[in-house]
LUMKOLKE-968908 format. One record per residue: residue number from 1; residue in one letter; x, y, z of N, C-alpha, C in turn. Coordinates in nm, 3 decimals, padded with zeros to 5 digits, always signed. Example, Ala and Ser with C-alpha at 12.3 -4.5 7.8 and 13.67 -1.06 7.14 Angstrom:
BEGIN
PT|n|res|n.east|n.north|n.up|ca.east|ca.north|ca.up|c.east|c.north|c.up
PT|1|A|+01.319|-00.569|+00.780|+01.230|-00.450|+00.780|+01.320|-00.330|+00.780
PT|2|S|+01.285|-00.225|+00.708|+01.367|-00.106|+00.714|+01.290|+00.003|+00.787
This chain:
BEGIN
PT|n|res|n.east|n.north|n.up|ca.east|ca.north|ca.up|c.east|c.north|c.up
PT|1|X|+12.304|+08.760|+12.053|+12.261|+08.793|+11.918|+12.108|+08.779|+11.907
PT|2|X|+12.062|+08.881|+11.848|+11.898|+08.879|+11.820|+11.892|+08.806|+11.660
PT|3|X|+11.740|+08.697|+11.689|+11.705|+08.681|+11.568|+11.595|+08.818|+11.541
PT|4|X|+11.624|+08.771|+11.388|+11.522|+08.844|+11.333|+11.366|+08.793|+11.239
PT|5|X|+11.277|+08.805|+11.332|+11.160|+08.744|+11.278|+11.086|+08.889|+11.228
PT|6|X|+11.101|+08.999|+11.236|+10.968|+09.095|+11.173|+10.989|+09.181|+11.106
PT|7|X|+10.902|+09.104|+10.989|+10.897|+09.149|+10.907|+10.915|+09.324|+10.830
PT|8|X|+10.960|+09.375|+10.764|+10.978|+09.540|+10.748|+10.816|+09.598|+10.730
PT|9|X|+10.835|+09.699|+10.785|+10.706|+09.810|+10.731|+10.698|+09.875|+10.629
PT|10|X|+10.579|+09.864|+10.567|+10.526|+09.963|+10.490|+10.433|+10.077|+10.545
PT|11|X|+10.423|+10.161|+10.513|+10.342|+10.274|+10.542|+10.338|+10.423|+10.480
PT|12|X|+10.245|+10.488|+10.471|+10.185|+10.619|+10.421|+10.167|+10.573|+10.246
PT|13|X|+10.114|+10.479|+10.253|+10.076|+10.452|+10.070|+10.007|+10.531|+10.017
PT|14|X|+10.075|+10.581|+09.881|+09.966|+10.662|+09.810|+09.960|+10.569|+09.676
PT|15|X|+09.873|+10.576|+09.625|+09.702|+10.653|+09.669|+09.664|+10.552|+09.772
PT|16|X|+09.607|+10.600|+09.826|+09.514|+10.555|+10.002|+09.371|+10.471|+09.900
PT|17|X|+09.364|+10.341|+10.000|+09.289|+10.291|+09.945|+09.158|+10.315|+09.969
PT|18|X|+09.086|+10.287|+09.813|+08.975|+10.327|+09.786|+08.969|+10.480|+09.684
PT|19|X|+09.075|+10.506|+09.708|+09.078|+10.680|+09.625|+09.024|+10.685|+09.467
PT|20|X|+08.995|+10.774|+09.425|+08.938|+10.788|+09.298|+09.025|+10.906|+09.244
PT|21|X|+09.129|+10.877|+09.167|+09.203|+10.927|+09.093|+09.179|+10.988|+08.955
PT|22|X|+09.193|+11.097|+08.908|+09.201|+11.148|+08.756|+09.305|+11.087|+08.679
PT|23|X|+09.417|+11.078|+08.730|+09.499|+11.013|+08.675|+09.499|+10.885|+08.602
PT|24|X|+09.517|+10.814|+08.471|+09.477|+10.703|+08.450|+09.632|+10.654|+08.465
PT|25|X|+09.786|+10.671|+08.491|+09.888|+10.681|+08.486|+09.932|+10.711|+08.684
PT|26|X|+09.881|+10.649|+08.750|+09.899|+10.701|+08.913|+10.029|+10.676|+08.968
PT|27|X|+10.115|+10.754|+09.030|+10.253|+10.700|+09.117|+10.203|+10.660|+09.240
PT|28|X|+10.237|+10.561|+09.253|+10.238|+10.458|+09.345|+10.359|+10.501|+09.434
PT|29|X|+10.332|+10.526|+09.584|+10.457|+10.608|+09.671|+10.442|+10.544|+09.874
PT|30|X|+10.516|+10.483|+09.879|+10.523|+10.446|+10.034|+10.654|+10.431|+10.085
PT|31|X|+10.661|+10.436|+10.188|+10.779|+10.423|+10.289|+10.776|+10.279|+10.347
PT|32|X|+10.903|+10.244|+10.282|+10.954|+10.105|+10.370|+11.054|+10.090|+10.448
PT|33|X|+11.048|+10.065|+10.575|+11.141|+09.994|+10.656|+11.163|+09.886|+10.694
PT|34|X|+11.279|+09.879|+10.763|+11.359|+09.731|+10.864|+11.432|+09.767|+10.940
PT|35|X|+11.401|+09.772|+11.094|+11.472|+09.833|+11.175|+11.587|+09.752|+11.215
PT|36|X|+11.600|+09.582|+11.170|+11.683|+09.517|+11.223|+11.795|+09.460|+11.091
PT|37|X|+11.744|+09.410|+11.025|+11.826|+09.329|+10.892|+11.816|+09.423|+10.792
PT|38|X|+11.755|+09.510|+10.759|+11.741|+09.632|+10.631|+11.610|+09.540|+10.531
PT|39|X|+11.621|+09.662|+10.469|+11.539|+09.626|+10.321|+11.617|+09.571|+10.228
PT|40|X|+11.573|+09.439|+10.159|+11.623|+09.402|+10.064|+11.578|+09.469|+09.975
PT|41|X|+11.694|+09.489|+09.882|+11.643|+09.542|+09.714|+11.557|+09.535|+09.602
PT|42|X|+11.538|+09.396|+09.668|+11.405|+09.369|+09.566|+11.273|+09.336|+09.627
PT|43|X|+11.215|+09.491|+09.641|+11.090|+09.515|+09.599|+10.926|+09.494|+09.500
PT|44|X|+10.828|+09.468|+09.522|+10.785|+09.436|+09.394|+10.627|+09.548|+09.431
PT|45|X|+10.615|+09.642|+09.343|+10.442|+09.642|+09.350|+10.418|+09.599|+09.186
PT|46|X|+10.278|+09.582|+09.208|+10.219|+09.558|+09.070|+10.079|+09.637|+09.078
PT|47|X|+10.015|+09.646|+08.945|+09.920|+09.701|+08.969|+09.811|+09.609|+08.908
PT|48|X|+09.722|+09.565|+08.910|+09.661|+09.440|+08.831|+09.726|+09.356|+08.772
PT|49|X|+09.821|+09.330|+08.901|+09.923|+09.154|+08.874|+10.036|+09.197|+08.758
PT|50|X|+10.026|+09.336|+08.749|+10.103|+09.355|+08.655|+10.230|+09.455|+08.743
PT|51|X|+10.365|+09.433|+08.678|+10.465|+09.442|+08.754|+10.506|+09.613|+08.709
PT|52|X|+10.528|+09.747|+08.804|+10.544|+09.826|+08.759|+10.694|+09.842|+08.840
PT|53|X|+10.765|+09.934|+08.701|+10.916|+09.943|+08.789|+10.912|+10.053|+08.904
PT|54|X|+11.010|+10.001|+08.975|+11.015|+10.099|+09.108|+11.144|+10.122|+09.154
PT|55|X|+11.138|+10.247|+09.190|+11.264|+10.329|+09.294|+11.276|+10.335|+09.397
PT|56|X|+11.416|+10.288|+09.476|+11.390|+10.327|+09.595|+11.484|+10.375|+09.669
PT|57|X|+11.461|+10.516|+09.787|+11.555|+10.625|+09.790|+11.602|+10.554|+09.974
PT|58|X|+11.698|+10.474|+09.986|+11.711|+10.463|+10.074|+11.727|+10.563|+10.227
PT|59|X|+11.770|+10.680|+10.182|+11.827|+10.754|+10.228|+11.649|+10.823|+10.314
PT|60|X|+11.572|+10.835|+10.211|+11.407|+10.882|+10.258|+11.313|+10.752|+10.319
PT|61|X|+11.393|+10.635|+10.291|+11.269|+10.525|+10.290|+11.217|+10.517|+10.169
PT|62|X|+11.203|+10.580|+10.090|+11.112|+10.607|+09.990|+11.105|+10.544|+09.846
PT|63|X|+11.028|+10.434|+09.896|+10.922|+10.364|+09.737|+10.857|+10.429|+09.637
PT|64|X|+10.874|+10.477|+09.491|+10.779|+10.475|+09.452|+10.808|+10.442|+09.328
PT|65|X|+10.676|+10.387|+09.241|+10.651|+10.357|+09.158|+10.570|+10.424|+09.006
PT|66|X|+10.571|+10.435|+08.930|+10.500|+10.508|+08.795|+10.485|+10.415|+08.700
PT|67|X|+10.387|+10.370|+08.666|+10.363|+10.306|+08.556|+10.405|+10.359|+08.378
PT|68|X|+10.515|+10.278|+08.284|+10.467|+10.320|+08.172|+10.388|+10.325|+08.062
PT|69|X|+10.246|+10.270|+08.131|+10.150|+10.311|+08.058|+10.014|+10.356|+08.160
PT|70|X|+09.936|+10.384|+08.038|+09.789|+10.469|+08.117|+09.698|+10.259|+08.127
PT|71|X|+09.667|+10.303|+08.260|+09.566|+10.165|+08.310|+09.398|+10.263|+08.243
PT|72|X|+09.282|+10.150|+08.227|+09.146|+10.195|+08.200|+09.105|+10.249|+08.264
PT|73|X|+09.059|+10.337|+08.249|+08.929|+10.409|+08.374|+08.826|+10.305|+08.443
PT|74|X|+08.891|+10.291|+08.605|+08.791|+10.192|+08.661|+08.872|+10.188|+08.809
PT|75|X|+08.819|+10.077|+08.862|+08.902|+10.005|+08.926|+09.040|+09.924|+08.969
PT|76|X|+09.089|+09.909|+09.005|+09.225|+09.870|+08.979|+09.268|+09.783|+09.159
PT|77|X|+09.352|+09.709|+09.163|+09.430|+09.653|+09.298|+09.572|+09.657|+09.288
PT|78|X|+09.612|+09.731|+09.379|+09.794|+09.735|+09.422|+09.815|+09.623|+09.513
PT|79|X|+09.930|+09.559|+09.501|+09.971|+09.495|+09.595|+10.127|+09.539|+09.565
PT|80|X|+10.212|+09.528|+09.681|+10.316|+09.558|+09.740|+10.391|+09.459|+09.824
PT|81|X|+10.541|+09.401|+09.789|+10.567|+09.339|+09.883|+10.686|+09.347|+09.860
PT|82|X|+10.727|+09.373|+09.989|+10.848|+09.411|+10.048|+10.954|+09.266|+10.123
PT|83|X|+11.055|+09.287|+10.110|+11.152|+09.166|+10.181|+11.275|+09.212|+10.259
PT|84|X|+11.271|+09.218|+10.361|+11.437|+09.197|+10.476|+11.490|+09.140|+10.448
PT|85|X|+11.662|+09.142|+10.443|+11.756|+09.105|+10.425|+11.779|+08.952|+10.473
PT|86|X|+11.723|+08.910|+10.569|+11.668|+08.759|+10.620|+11.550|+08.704|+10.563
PT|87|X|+11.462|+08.772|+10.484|+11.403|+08.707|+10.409|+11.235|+08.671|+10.476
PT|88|X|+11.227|+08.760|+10.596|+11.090|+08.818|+10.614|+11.033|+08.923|+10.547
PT|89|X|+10.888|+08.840|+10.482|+10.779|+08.985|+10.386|+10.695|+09.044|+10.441
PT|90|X|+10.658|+09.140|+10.380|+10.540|+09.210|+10.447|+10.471|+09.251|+10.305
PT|91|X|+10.387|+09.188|+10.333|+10.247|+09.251|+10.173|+10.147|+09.357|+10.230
PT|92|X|+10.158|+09.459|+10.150|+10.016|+09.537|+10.132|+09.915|+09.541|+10.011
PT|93|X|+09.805|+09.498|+10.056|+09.693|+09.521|+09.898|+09.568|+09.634|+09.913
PT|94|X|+09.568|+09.686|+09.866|+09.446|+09.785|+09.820|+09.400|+09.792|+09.659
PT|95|X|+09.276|+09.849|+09.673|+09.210|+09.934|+09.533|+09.208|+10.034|+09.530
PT|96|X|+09.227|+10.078|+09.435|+09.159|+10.233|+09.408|+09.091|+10.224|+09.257
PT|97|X|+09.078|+10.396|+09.200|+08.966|+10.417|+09.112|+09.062|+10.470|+09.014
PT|98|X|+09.080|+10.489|+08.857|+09.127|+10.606|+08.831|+09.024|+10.601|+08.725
PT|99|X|+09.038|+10.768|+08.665|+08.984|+10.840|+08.558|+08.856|+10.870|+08.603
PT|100|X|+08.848|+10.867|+08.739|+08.705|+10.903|+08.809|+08.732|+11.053|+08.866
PT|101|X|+08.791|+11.037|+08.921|+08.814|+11.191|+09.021|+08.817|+11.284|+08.939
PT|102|X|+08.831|+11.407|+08.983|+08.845|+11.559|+08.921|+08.992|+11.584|+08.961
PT|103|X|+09.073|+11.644|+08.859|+09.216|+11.667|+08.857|+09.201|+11.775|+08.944
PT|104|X|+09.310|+11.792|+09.055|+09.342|+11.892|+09.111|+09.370|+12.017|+09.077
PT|105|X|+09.335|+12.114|+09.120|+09.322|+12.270|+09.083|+09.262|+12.280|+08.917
PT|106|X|+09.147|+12.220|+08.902|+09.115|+12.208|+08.759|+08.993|+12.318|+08.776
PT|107|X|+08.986|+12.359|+08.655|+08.852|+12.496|+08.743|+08.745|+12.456|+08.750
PT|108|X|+08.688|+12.537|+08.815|+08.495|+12.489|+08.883|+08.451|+12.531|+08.742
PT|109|X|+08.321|+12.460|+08.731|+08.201|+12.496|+08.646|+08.135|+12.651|+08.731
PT|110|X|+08.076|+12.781|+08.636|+08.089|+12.875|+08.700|+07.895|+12.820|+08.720
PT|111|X|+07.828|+12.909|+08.776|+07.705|+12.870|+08.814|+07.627|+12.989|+08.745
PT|112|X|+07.502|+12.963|+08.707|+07.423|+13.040|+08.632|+07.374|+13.114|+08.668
């Protein structure tokens, strides 16, 4: 019988840290695994220590999160932490920006 010491993965987080988002309202989206004991169910990200609810599609891996409300235009820190069924974590933290960026496919200023 194998123990299990390691911890599950996270990976492909969006938004990628450091990003500067239009969005003041951002989904929060990563893939978690456990190749040995599984993912436990309870998940947590927050977004400035603050707890946002989250989904998760076992079937994709797939975390993600939406806040129900709009955060300030600024700065902001995610943290993420994940737990195996044995009760090894794995944390991820980053920043990002929102209400800075330019919304996608938003039109150009035309030039004079």
């Amino acid at each position: 019988m194998r123990i299990d010491t390691i911890p599950p993965t996270i990976r492909e987080v969006t938004p990628i840290p450091n990003a500067n988002l239009s969005a003041l309202r951002p989904t929060v989206r990563c893939k978690v695994a456990d190749n040995l004991a599984g993912v436990r169910d309870s998940m947590e990200v927050r977004i400035d220590g603050q707890v946002v609810h989250s989904i998760y599609d076992p079937e994709d891996a797939l975390l993600t999160s939406t806040p129900y409300f709009d955060f300030a235009a600024g700065r902001h820190r995610l943290d993420i932490k994940v737990t195996d069924r044995v009760g090894n974590q794995r944390h991820y933290s980053s920043e990002f920006s929102t209400g800075t960026g330019k919304a996608p496919g938003s039109p150009k200023k035309k030039r004079r």
